[in-house]
C-alpha positions in Angstrom: 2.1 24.6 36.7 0.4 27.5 35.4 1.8 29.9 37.2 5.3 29.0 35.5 3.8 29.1 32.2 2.0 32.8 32.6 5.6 33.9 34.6 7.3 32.8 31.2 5.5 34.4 29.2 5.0 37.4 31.0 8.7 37.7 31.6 9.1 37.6 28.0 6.3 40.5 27.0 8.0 42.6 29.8 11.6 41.8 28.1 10.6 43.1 24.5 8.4 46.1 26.0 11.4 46.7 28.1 14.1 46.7 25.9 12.3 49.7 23.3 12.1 51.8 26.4 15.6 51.4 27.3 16.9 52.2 24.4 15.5 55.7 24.4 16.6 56.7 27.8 19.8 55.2 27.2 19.7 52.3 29.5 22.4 50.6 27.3 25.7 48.6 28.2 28.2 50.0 25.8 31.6 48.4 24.6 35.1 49.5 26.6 37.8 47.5 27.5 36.7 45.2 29.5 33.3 45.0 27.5 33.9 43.6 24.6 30.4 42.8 22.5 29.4 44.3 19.6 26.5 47.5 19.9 24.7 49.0 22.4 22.5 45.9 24.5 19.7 47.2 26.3 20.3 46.6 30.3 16.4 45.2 31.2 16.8 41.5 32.5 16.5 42.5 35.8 13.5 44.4 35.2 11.7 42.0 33.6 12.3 39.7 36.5 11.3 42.5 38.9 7.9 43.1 37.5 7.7 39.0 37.0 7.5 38.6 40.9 4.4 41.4 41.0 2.8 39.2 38.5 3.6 36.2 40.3 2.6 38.3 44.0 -0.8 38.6 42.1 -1.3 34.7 40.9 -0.2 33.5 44.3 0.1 36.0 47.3 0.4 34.0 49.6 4.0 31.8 48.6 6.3 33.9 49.6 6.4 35.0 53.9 6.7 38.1 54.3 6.6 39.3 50.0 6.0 43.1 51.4 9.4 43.3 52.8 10.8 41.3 50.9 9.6 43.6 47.9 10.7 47.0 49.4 14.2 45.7 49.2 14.2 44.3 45.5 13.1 47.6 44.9 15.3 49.8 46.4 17.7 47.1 44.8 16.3 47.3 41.7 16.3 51.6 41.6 20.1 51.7 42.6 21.1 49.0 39.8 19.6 51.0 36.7 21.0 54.2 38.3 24.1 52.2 38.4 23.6 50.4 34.5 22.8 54.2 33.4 25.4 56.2 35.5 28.0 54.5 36.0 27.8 55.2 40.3 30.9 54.3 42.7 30.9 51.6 44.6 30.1 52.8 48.0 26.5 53.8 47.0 26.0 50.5 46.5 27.8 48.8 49.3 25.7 51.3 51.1 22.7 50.1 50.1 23.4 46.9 50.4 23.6 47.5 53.6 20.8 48.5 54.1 18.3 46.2 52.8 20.5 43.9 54.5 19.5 45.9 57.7 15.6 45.7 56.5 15.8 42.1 56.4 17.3 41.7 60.0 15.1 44.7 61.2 12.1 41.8 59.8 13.8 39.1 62.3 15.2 37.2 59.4 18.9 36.6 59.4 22.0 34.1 60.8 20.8 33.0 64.1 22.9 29.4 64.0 25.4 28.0 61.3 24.3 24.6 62.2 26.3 21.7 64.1 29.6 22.3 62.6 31.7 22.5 65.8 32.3 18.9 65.9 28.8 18.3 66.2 27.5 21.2 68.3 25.5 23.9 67.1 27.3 26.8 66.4 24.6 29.6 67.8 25.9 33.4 66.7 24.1 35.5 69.4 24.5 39.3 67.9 27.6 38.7 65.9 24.9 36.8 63.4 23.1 40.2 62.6 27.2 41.2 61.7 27.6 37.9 59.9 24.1 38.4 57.7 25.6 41.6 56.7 28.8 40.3 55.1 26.4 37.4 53.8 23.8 39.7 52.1 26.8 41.7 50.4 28.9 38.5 49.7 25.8 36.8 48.1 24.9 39.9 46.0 28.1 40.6 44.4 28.8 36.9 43.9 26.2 36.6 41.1 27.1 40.3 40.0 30.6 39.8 39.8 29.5 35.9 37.4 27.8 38.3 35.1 30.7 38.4 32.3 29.7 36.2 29.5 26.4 35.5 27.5 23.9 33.4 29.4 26.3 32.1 32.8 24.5 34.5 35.4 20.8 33.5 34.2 21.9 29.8 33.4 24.1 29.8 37.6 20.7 31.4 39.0 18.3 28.6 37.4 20.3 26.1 38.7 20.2 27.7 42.1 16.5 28.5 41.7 15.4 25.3 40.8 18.5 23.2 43.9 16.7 25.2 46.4 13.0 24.4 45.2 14.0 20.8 44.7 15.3 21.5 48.5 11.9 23.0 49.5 10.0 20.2 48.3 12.0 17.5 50.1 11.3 20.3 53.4 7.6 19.9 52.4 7.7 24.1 52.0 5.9 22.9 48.8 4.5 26.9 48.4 8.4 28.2 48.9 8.8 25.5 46.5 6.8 26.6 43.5 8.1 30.5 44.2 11.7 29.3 43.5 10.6 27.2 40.1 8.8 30.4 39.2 11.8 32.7 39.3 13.5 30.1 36.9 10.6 30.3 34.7 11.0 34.5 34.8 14.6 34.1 34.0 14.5 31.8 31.3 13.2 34.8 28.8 16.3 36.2 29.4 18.7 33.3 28.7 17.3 33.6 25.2 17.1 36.5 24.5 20.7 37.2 25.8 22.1 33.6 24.2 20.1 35.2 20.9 18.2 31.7 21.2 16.0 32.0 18.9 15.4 35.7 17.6 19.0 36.0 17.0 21.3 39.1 18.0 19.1 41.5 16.8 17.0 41.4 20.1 20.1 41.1 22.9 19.8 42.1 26.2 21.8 41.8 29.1 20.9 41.6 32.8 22.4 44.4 34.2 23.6 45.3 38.0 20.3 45.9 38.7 19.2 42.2 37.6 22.1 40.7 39.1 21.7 42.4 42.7 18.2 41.5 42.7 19.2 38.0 42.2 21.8 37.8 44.7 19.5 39.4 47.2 16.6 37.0 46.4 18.8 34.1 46.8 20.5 34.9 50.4 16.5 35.6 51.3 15.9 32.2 50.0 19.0 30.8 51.7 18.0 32.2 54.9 14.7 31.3 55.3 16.0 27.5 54.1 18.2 27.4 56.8 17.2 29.5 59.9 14.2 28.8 62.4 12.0 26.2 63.5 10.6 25.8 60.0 14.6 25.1 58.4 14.6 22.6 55.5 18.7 22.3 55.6 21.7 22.6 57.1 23.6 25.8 57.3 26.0 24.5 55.5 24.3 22.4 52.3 23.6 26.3 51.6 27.2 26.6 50.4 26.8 23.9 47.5 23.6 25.7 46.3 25.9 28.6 45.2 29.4 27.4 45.0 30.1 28.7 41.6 29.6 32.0 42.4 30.7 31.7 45.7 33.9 30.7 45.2 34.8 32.7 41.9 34.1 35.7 43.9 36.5 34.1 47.1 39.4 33.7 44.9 39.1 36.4 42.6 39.1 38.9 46.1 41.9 37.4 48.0 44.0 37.3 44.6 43.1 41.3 44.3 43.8 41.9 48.3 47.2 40.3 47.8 48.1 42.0 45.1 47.3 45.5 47.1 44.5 46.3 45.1 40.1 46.9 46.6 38.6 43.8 46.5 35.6 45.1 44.6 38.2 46.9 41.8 37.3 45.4 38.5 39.5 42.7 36.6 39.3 40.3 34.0 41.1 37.3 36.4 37.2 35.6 37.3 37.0 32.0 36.3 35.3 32.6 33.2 37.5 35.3 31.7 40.5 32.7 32.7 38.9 29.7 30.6 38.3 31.7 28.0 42.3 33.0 28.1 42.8 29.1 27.6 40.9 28.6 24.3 37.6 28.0 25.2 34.6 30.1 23.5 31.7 31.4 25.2 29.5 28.4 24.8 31.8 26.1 25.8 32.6 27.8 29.2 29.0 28.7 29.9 28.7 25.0 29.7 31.6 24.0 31.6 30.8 26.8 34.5 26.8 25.7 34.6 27.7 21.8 35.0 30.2 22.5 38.0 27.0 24.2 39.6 24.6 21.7 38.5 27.2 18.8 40.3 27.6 21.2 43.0 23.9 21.8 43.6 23.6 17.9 43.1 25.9 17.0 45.1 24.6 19.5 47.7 20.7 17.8 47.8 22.6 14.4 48.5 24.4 15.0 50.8 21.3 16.7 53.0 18.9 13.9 51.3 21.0 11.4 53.7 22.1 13.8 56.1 26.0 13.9 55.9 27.4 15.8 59.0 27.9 19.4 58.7 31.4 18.5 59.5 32.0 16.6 56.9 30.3 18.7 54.3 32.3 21.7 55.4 35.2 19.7 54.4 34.6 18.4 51.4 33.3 21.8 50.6 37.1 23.1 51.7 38.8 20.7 49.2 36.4 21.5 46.6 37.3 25.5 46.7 41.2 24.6 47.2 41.4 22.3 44.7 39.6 24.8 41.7 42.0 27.5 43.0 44.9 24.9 41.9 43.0 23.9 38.6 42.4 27.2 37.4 46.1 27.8 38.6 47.4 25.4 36.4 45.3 26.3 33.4 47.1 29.5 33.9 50.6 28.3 34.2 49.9 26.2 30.7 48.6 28.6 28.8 51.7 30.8 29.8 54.1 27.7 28.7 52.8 27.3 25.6 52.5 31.0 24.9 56.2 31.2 25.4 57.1 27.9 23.6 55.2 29.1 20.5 56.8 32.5 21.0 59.8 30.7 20.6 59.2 29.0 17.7 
C-alpha cells in the first residue's frame, strides 16, 4: 500500500516540476481547429508517468518480469512522443517506431503465441503469423488509447479502469506482484486526472497527456495484456483481453473502417470518434467523460465475470461482436437525430 501512496505523490511532484520546464522549451499543446481549449497546456502527463515507473523500479524491482526491456521501449516511446507533442512529426516515424518496440518485445520471446480456444473449442495456436499478429496488436493497442485522448480526463480515467481490470485480473491469477504494478500505474495516473480535470488547483495548473503519455500507455497495456494471456503462467483467456479495453478498442475500430470507406488513411485525423460524436449531441465534457468511463467500467466488469466463471471463449467472442455492432448502430442513430432535429429547427 505504500508503494501507491509514494507513486501518487511522486507523480504529482514530477507533474508540477514538469510542467515549468515545458513551458520554457515549448512543450505546449496549442489551440487549432480541431483543438479547441483555451491557452497553451503544457504536454507532461506522460512524463510524469514515465519517471513514476523508475520510482516504482526502485521501491519494488522485482514486480515487473523483464522491467529492463520493458523500459527501453517506454523510452524510445516516450523520446518519439515529445518529439512528436513539440514537432509536430508525420505519421510514419511513429508507425515506424512502433514497430519496432513491437519487434523488441517479440525479439524478448513475448508476443501472440495462441488466441485461446475460440475455434469451437480448440485452441487456436498462430505458429509465426503470431509474431505478424503482435505487430498489428502493439500498433492497434497504442493508437487506441492515443486516438481516446480528445477530451479532459477520458484517456487517464479509460487507462485507470484498465489498470486497475487487469490487476483485479492478476490477483484472481495469484500474479499478486503483477498485481500491485498495475494498481501502481493507476495511482501515477491519478495526478494527472486532476490536474487535467483542474480538480482541485483549478485551470491555472492544466496539463494534458500528450502522444508521448498516450503511446506509453498503449504500449504498457498490450505488455500487460500479453503477459496476462500468453504462457504457462496465463491468468486469462485471449479473449477476456478484449473487454479490458473495449472502449478504446472499438472507438478506434469504427472510427478507421468509417475513414477507409470514405477513401481517406486510416490514421488521418477527424473529429467523428465517439466522444467528439456525443458531444455533437448536447452532451458537455463531464457528462461524456462519465458516460465513456462507465461503458468501460461495465466492460471491464463484465469482462472479470465472465473469466471469474469461465464462459467459453466462444461465447465471449460473441457477445463481444454484438457489443461493437450494436454501439456502431447507437452512435449511428445519435447521429441521424441530431441531424433531424437540426433540420426541423432549421425549419422552424
Amino acid at each position: 500500500m505504500q508503494e501507491i501512496v509514494l507513486i501518487f505523490l511522486g507523480a504529482l511532484a514530477l507533474l508540477f516540476a514538469a510542467r515549468k520546464v515545458a513551458r520554457r522549451v515549448g512543450l505546449v499543446d496549442k489551440p487549432n481547429a480541431r483543438k479547441l481549449h483555451h491557452g497553451h497546456i503544457p504536454l507532461v502527463g506522460g512524463v510524469s508517468v514515465y519517471f513514476s515507473l523508475w520510482i516504482l523500479y526502485a521501491l519494488q524491482p522485482g514486480w515487473l518480469p523483464d522491467f529492463g526491456v520493458y523500459m527501453i521501449c517506454a523510452t524510445l516511446l516516450l523520446l518519439v512522443g515529445v518529439l512528436d507533442d513539440r514537432f509536430d512529426l508525420p505519421v510514419m516515424p511513429r508507425m515506424g517506431l512502433q514497430a519496432l518496440v513491437a519487434t523488441i518485445m517479440m525479439w524478448n520471446g513475448l508476443y501472440l503465441a495462441s488466441l485461446g480456444n475460440i475455434l469451437f473449442g480448440y485452441e487456436l495456436l498462430l505458429g509465426t503469423v503470431g509474431y505478424v499478429i503482435t505487430l498489428f496488436a502493439v500498433i492497434g493497442a497504442i493508437n487506441a488509447f492515443n486516438m481516446v485522448d480528445g477530451i479532459d480526463g477520458l484517456l487517464g480515467a479509460l487507462s485507470c479502469v484498465t489498470f486497475g481490470s487487469l490487476g483485479i485480473i492478476f490477483f484472481m491469477g495469484g500474479n499478486d506482484e503483477v498485481a500491485m504494478w498495475c494498481m501502481c500505474l493507476m495511482a501515477a495516473c491519478m495526478p494527472y486526472i486532476l490536474l487535467n480535470l483542474g480538480i482541485p488547483w483549478g485551470r491555472k495548473f492544466k496539463v494534458f497527456m500528450g502522444d508521448a503519455g498516450s503511446m506509453l500507455i498503449g504500449f504498457t497495456v498490450i505488455w500487460l495484456l500479453i503477459i496476462a494471456t500468453q504462457g504457462s503462467d496465463a491468468v486469462m483467456k485471449p479473449v477476456t483481453a478484449l473487454w479490458l479495453i473495449a472502449v478504446p478498442l472499438m472507438d478506434m475500430m469504427r472510427v478507421m473502417i468509417a475513414r477507409i470507406r470514405r477513401g481517406s488513411s486510416p490514421f488521418r485525423p477527424d473529429r467523428e470518434h465517439m466522444h467528439h460524436i456525443l458531444m455533437r449531441a448536447g452532451l458537455s465534457g463531464r457528462w461524456t467523460l462519465l458516460i465513456m468511463t462507465s461503458a468501460q467500467v461495465f466492460c471491464g466488469m463484465l469482462g472479470i465475470i465472465l473469466e471469474g466463471y469461465r464462459v467459453s471463449d466462444n461465447w465471449q467472442l460473441s457477445i463481444f461482436v454484438v457489443s461493437f455492432i450494436s454501439m456502431m448502430l447507437a452512435l449511428q442513430s445519435v447521429e441521424r437525430l441530431k441531424m433531424t432535429f437540426g433540420r426541423l429547427l432549421a425549419v422552424k
